[in-house]
C-alpha angles and dihedrals in degrees: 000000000000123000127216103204103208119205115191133186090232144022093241092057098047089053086049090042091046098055081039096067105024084054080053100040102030098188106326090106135020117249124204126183143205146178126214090257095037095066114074116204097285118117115276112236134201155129080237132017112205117189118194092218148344087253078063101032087052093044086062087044097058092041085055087232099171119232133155093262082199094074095043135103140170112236112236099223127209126195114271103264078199109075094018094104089069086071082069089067087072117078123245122273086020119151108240131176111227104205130193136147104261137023086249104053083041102061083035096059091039090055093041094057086043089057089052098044119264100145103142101078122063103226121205119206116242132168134154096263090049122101147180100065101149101158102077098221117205097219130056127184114202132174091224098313090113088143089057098061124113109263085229088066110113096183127033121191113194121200099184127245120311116258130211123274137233103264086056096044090054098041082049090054094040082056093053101036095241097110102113084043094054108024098093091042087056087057103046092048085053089040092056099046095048089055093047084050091062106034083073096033093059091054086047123034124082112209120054091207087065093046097050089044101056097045091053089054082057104049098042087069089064106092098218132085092272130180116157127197116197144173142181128176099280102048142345114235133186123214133185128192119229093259074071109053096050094060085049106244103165126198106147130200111252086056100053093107093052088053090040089061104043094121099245095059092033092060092036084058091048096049118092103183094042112077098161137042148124125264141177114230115174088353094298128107121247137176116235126202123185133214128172114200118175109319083339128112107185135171142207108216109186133164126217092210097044096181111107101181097209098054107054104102143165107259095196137069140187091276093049085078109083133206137065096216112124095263100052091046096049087051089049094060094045093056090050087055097037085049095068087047127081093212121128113254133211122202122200121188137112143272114301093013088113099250095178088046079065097053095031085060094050098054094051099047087051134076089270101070098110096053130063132316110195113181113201118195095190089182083072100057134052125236096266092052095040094065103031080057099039091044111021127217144249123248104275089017089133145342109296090023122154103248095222091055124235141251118235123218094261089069092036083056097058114149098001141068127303116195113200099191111192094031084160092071094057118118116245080253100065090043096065090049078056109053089044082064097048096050100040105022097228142086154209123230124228113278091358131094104201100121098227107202113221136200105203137129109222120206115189131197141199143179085200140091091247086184099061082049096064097048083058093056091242094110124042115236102213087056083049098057089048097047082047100057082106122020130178124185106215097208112226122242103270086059093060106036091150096074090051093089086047094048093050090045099046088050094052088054099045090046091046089240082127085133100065127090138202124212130241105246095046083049087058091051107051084045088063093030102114095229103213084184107044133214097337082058091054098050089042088059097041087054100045088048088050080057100040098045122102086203138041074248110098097200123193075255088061087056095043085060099055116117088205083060096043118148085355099085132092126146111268129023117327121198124211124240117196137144144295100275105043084051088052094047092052093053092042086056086048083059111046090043087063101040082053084059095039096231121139124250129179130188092279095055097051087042083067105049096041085053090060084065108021140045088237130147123222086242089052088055091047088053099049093043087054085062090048089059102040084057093058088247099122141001136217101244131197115316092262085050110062116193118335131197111248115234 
């Protein structure tokens, strides 16, 4: 048999860890288990090393304790759903000490109990290497640290010790092989919890909106097409996770009742000796699978064929894109123009700059809008996935296939938009496939031979220099041309500093976090912070800040504390350095900007704009623009010309 050697921070987490993966694993491994001052000096063996956190993985390291750091890992930990409906017995706004063992596990369990829902208590950060808690609080919440704990402390609340959570417990089952024995057994013990949760969040809570919203937080961690349907014998309630969502299922709330007595669910749920069938909601055919948990009856509805044509839509609109700055406003007005043609588009920018808000808002400002929107992420998918999807397939067409056959997006999104994000990850294979749909507008099933003939606009977007990539034979030019019949450049955050101030205010309002302020100097910061990450970088800091601050005053020390800024930050304005071809890139993008609005730039003028973000000399930009042209990548024009970007 094969053993998992667990090494936890405390003896009280390695008794909690233990339960926690022998209740998962019964007896198909051997667990052994160890605390920090349990294990000597010899060397820790193992099939599988599980550590309970970097804080103890980094402990063994500095002892110099050997272990096979192939067959380690760190445990991602979650709060216990167990022991959580004892936090609704403190009233709401209270000041609350949250107290753990490190500054790590600390910031991990408060944002764990944000991203479920507990909203209604202000939690203050403490651990033992933290000073400077002057204010003696009365209350203290703690996942198992009681000893820990300030003495002037009157109440302690304790959670338990935080458990790991599914991603680990996956990851633990793939390493040992155990994965198709375990994996319902995972979602039954999550399903469980979430429905205990609830049972006491929906006697206690006040508000519906808070209820609904933390249990969606929950259920959108489970990695199946959930919707659960519950009731007790106050109130019935429908949930979706968020896989379903995203396919657009949609079963709301305030309908649940309608869905609960159609006769077929009505009589399942009535049924105690029935926990499976099939069962026709809104025409279409759906699995049903039954659990009863306490005074709960609950039920897993999934589809084998999850594409419901009607209800794949854009979500964004033109005022969905936020800023004011010139080069928003410039993009604006191109989409508004691309939109009333039928050309195919092709969006560059990089990671976070909210590629699919771009085409989301194309589609719905064009004649399409009331059709499909299909967004595709093929870095995501493998080969195999990716045409079978796109395509579809005929009954029989391969092993495992639906025997009714399937249709692929290209058919769901008749008459609408498909959005194929990451286009620069596609095999040359299914570039080819691509470019057959681009020039004749029809295709060919897997396995069949019927030609199906097809009306839809494809935009396609990238994070990558497509066009290196064709010079390196890895992208095909001719699918290139077509993709780039239209072409937008989605400029990443540090061009366009001066919508920061408008992002951040535009999320505080749509998050009701109107009452919160940022000072001046933090604004000016994050005005002159690079933002590798754009503007998803910026809200995800925003949001982590909102979590992290003592006060509704996000100060330049909130942000100092920000794990997402961590050894970036320093007070004023910091300038990147970074190498050679991300500086080139970035000239190469300057270029070809101008070149788009068929303005003139020569290699002072970029000197300039690339000063603004890099320690960088003029000589330094010469040099690089030299490259650029010995690749082929751009060309000194007419005098008049500068330099221009080579097609």
């Amino acid at each position: 048999m094969k053993v998992i050697t667990l090494i936890a921070g405390t003896y009280v987490t390695k008794i909690n860890l233990l339960k926690q993966l022998k209740d998962l694993l019964f007896e198909d491994v051997i667990i052994n288990g160890y605390s920090l001052d349990e294990i000597g000096e010899n060397e820790i063996n193992g099939d599988l090393i599980v550590f309970s956190s970097n804080y103890t993985f980094e402990k063994v390291k500095k002892r110099k304790i050997s272990f096979q750091l192939k067959n380690s890992i760190v445990a991602k930990r979650t709060i216990n759903y167990n022991n959580i409906d004892i936090l609704f017995n403190i009233k709401d706004r209270n000041e609350v000490i949250f107290v753990n063992d490190s500054r790590e596990s600390t910031y991990e369990a408060l944002t764990s109990l944000e991203e479920i829902g507990i909203k209604h208590i202000k939690f203050i950060p403490y651990y033992p290497e933290k000073s400077g808690i002057i204010k003696k609080f009365k209350i203290a919440v703690t996942p198992g640290e009681v000893d820990k704990v300030p003495p002037f402390v009157e109440k302690i609340y304790d959670i338990g010790s935080r458990l790991i959570e599914m991603e680990t417990l996956i990851l633990i089952l793939n390493k040992l092989d155990l994965f198709s024995l375990n994996s319902s057994r995972i979602s039954n013990n999550f399903l469980n919890k979430i429905v205990k949760l609830n049972e006491e969040k929906h006697r206690t809570m006040r508000k519906e909106k808070e209820k609904r919203d933390s249990l969606f937080n929950i259920i959108d961690t489970l990695d199946k097409n959930y919707i659960i349907f519950y009731k007790d014998e106050l109130q019935e309630f429908s949930f979706e996770n968020d896989i379903v969502k995203h396919i657009k299922l949609q079963i709301k709330y305030e309908n649940s009742k309608k869905y609960l007595k159609q006769g077929e669910i009505l009589e399942f749920l009535k049924d105690k000796n029935n926990f499976s069938k099939t069962a026709l909601i809104n025409n279409s055919k759906f699995i049903l699978k039954k659990n009863i948990f306490n005074k709960f009856t609950y039920i897993s509805i999934y589809k084998e064929d999850m594409h419901l044509e009607s209800n794949f839509k854009g979500k964004y609109f033109l005022n969905h894109i936020i800023g004011e700055s010139e080069k928003i406003v410039s993009l604006k007005n191109k989409i508004e123009k691309l939109s009333k043609s039928e050309i195919t588009v092709l969006l560059e920018g990089e990671t976070g700059t909210g590629k699919e808000l771009f085409a989301s808002a194309i589609h719905n400002s064009s004649s399409r809008k009331n059709n499909p929107f299909i967004p595709i992420n093929f870095s995501s998918l493998n080969e195999t996935i990716i045409e079978s999807e796109l395509f579809g397939y005929e009954k029989g067409a391969f092993t495992g296939a639906s025997p009714k056959g399937k249709k692929g997006f290209f058919e769901l999104a008749q008459g609408g938009t498909i959005f194929l994000d990451e286009i620069g990850d596609i095999s040359l294979k299914i570039q080819s496939r691509l470019l057959r749909v681009l020039e004749e507008k029809e295709i060919v099933r897997i396995g069949g031979e019927k030609i199906i003939p097809i009306d839809i606009r494809i935009i396609g977007a990238t994070n990558k220099d497509i066009y290196q990539m064709c010079k390196e034979n890895r992208f095909r030019k001719d699918l290139y041309y077509r993709l780039r019949s239209g072409y937008l450049r989605i400029p990443p955050l540090r061009e366009r500093k001066e919508d920061i101030e408008t992002i951040i205010e535009d999320f505080l309002v749509k998050n009701s976090y109107e009452n919160y302020e940022i000072s001046k100097k933090a604004m000016d910061f994050l005005k002159n912070y690079p933002w590798e990450g754009n503007v998803r970088e910026l809200i995800n800091t925003i949001s982590y800040a909102i979590l992290l601050s003592d006060s509704n005053l996000i100060t330049i020390d909130t942000l100092m504390e920000n794990d997402f800024l961590k050894d970036k930050i320093k007070c004023g304005k910091e300038k990147r350095i970074f190498n050679r071809e991300e500086i080139k890139k970035d000239i190469l993008n300057i270029i070809k900007d101008h070149c788009i609005k068929e303005v003139s730039i020569g290699r002072t003028k970029i000197f300039k704009i690339l000063k603004n973000t890099y320690n960088i000399s003029e000589y330094k930009v010469r040099k690089l623009i030299d490259e650029l042209k010995e690749e082929g990548r751009v060309e000194q024009g007419k005098k008049s010309q500068g330099i221009r970007y080579i097609n």
